[in-house]
C-alpha positions in Angstrom: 10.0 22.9 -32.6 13.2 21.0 -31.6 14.7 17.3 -31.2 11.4 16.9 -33.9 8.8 17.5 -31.5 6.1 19.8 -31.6 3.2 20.6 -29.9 -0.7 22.1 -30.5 -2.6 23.2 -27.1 -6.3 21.5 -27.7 -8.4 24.1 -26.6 -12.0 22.8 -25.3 -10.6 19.4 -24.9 -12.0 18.6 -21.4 -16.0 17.9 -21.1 -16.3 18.7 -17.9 -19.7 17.5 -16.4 -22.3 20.2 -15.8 -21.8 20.8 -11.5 -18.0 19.5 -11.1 -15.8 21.7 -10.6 -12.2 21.8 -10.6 -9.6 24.4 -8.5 -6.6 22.7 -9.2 -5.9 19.5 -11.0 -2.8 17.8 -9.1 -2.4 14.9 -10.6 -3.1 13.0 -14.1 -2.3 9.5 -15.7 -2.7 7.3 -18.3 -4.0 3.9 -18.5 -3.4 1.3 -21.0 -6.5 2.5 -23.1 -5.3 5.7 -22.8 -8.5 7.0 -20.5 -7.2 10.0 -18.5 -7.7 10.3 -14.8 -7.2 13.3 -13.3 -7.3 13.8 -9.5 -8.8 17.4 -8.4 -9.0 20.1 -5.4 -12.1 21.9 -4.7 -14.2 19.1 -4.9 -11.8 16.5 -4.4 -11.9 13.4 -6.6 -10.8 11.3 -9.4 -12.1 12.4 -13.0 -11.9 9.8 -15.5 -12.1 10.9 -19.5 -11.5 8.9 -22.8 -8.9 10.5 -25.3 -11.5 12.5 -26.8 -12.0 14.2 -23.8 -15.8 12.8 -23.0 -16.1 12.4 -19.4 -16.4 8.3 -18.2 -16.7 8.6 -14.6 -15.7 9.8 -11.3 -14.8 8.2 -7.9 -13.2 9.1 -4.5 -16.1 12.0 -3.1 -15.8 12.0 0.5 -13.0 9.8 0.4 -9.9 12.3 0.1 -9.0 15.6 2.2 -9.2 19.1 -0.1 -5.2 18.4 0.2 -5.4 15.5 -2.7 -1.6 15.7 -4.5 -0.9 13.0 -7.4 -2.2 9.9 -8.9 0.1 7.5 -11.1 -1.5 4.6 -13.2 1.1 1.1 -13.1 1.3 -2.1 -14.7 -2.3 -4.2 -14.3 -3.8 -0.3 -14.5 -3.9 0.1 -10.6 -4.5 3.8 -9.7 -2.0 4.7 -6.7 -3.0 8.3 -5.2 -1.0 10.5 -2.7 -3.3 12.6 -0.5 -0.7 15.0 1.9 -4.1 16.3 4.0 -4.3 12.6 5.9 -1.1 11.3 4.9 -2.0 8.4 2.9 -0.9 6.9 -0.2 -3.8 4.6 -1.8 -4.4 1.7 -4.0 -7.1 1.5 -6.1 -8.8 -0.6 -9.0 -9.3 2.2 -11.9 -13.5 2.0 -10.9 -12.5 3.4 -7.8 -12.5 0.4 -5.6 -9.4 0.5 -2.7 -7.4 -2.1 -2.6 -4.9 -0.8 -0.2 -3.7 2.0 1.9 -0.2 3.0 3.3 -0.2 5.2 5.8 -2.6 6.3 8.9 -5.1 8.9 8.2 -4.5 11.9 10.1 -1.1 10.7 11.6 2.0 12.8 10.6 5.3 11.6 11.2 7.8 13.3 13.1 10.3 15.4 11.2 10.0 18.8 13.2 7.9 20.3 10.8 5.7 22.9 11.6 2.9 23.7 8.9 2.6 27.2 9.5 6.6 27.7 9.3 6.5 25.2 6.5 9.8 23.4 4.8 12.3 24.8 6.9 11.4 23.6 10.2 12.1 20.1 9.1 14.8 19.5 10.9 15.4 15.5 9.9 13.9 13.1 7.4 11.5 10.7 9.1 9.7 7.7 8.6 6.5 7.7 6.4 4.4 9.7 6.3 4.4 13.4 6.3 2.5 15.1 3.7 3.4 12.6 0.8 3.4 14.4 -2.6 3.7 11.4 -5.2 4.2 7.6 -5.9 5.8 5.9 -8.5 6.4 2.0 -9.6 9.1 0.0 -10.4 9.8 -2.5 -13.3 9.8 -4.9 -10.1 6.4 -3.8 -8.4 8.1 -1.8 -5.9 6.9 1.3 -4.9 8.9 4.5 -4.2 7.0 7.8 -2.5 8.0 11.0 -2.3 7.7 12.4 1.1 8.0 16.1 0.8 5.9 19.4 2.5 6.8 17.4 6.0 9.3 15.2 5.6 12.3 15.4 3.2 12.3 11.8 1.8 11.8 9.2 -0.7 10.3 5.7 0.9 10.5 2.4 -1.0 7.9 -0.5 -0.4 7.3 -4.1 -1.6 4.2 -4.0 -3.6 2.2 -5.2 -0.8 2.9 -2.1 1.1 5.9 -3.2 3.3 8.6 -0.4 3.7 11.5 -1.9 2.3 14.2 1.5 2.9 14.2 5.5 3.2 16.6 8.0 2.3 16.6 11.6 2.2 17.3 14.6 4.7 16.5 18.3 4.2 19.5 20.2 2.6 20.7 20.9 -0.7 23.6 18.5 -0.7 23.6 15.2 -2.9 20.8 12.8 -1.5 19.2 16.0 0.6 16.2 17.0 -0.5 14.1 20.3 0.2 10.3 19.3 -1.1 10.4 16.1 -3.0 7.3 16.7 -5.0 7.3 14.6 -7.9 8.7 11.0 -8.5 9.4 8.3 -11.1 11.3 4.9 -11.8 13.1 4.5 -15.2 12.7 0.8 -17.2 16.5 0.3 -15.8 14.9 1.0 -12.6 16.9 4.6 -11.9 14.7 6.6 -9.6 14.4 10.4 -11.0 13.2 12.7 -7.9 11.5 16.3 -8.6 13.5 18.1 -5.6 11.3 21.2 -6.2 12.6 23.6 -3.7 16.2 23.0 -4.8 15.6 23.4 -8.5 16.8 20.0 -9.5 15.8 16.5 -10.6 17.9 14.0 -8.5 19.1 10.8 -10.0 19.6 7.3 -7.5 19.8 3.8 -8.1 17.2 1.4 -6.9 18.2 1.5 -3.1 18.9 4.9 -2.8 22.4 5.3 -4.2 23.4 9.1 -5.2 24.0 8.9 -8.8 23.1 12.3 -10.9 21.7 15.5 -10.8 20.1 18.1 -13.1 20.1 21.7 -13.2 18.7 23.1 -16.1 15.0 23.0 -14.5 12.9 25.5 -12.6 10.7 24.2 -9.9 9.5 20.5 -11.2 7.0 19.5 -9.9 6.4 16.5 -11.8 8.0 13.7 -13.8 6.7 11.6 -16.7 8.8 9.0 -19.2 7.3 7.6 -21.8 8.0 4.1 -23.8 10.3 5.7 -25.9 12.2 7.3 -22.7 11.4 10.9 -23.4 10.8 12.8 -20.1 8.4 14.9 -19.4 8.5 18.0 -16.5 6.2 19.9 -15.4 7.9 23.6 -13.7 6.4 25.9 -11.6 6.2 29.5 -11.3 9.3 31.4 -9.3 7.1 34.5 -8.2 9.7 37.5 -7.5 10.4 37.8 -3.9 10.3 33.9 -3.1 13.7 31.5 -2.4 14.8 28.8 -4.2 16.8 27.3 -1.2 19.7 26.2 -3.8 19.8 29.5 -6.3 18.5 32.1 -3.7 15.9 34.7 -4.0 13.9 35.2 -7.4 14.7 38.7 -8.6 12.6 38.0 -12.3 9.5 36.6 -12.8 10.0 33.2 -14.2 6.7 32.0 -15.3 5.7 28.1 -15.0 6.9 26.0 -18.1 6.4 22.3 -19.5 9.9 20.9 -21.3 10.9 17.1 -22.4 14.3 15.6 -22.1 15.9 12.6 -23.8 17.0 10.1 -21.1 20.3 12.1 -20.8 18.7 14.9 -20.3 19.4 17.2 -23.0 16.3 19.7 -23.6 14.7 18.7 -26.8 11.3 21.6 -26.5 10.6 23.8 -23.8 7.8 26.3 -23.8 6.5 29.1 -21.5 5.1 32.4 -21.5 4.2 35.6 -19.2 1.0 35.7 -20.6 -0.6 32.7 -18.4 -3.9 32.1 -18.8 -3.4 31.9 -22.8 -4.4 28.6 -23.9 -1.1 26.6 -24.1 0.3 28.7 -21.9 1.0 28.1 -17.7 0.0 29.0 -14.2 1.1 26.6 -12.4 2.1 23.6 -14.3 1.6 20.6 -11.3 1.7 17.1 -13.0 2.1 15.8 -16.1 1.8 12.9 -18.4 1.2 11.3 -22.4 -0.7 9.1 -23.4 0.4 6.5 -26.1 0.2 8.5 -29.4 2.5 10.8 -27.7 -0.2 13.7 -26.7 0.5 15.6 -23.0 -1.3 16.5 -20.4 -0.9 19.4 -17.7 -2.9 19.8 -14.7 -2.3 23.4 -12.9 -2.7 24.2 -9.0 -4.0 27.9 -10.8 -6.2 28.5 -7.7 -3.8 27.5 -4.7 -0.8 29.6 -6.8 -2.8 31.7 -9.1 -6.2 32.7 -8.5 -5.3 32.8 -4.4 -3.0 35.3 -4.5 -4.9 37.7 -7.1 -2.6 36.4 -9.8 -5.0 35.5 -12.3 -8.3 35.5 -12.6 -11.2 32.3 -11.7 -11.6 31.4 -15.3 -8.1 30.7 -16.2 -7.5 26.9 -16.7 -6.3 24.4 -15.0 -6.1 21.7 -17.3 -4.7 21.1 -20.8 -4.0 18.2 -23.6 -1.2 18.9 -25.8 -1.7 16.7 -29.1 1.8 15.9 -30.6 2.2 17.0 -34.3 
């Protein structure tokens, strides 16, 4: 317990339908009656549960690649989804119907990346898209994306789709950006960046200004701030052996890790542990978000970073709620 938060993992929450199956859970929101949507891998769609965790619906079979990445809920409860397997970020009414699509499926950008050298053969930021990891929306309507496994960029449109400005180049200066994975806009409209690969959330204005950056995370992969302006990250596992391209090579295993900040930043509860597939414990933490009573969830890519590699085993989850106490 700290800053007077505290936390109970709710074990057996999700109902998952008898036949679905999901890998990885990339992304979840929140809509307005707190229903949770999360978007999935291995069997890629859009799951749709009330608070209780009984299972609504689902939508988006056949519709997105096995590369599916994020889903954010905005104002009016329109579902916006970033697949980085065709490129495409996606509007949606929250029964699944498309409203709009930015992007060309199956048309990369040109950034110099090369998939099987990954991040560092980008060797400038292009336009949109390349891979797109996340979307977020402004107080205004606006629309920023992170642009990150190809490209090294954030992209603002008008809410009809328009690209409005882009900024970002890979590096680890201020405004550089190696894997922008995880995105979202304050209510003063300050746009927090998940630069993943660099260990660092990124701070900017609305057009793109440099303003702030923090340190004190591992990984994020995800960004979340409630009504009350806590902030929510989801951190991933540093595996020894890999690079963080801004602290250097990972000597000690540093296992995944959820903590939540107060609009300055300062770490009010962060928990992880080495023993991963405990409930409440991480894999591969890979999107987060709460609901309006305050209650978290975590979606884990445990199969693409876990199960994969011979990390953990097939049972270990890949989605959790967290009530608040």
């Amino acid at each position: 317990m700290a800053g007077g938060l505290k936390y109970e993992v709710i074990e057996g929450w999700e109902k998952l339908p008898p036949g679905y199956v999901h890998r990885d859970v990339d992304g979840v929101a929140v809509d307005s009656r707190d229903r949770v949507y999360l978007m999935t891998r291995g069997d890629p769609r859009v799951i749709v549960y009330e608070r209780d965790g009984t299972f609504v619906t689902s939508w988006g079979e056949g519709l997105f690649t096995e590369r599916t990445h994020g889903i954010t809920i905005g104002p009016g409860d329109f579902v916006y989804t970033a697949d980085d397997g065709d490129h495409t970020i996606r509007k949606f009414t929250t029964d699944g119907k498309q409203l709009m699509m930015i992007g060309t499926p199956g048309v990369a950008s040109d950034t110099g990346y090369d998939i099987k050298k990954g991040i560092p053969s980008i060797t400038h930021g292009g336009p949109p898209f390349n891979r797109p990891t996340n979307v977020a929306v402004a107080p205004n309507g606006d629309l920023y994306v992170s642009d990150g496994y190809g490209n090294s960029r954030v992209h603002r449109f008008a809410a009809d789709g328009k690209l409005i400005q882009s900024w970002g180049e890979p590096g680890t200066g201020p405004g550089q950006f190696n894997l922008p994975h995880g995105i979202w806009v304050a209510p003063d409209a300050r746009v927090f960046v998940a630069d993943r690969e660099n260990d660092r959330i990124q701070i900017f204005s609305p057009d793109g200004q440099y303003l702030d950056e923090w340190t004190h995370v591992q990984r994020p992969t995800d960004i979340y701030m409630d009504r009350d302006e806590l902030i929510y990250i989801s951190e991933l596992w540093w595996v020894v052996g890999q690079n963080s391209f801004r602290m250097g090579p990972i000597r000690f295993d540093l296992p995944g890790r959820v903590s939540v900040l107060d609009p300055n930043g300062h770490v009010l509860v962060r928990w992880a542990n080495a023993d991963r597939c405990a409930p409440g414990n991480f894999v591969a933490p890979h999107c987060i978000c709460a609901d309006s009573h305050g209650d978290l969830y975590v979606g884990e890519v445990t199969w693409t970073f876990g199960v994969s590699r011979g990390h953990v085993p097939a049972d270990c989850h890949t989605f959790q709620k967290f009530a608040r106490k």
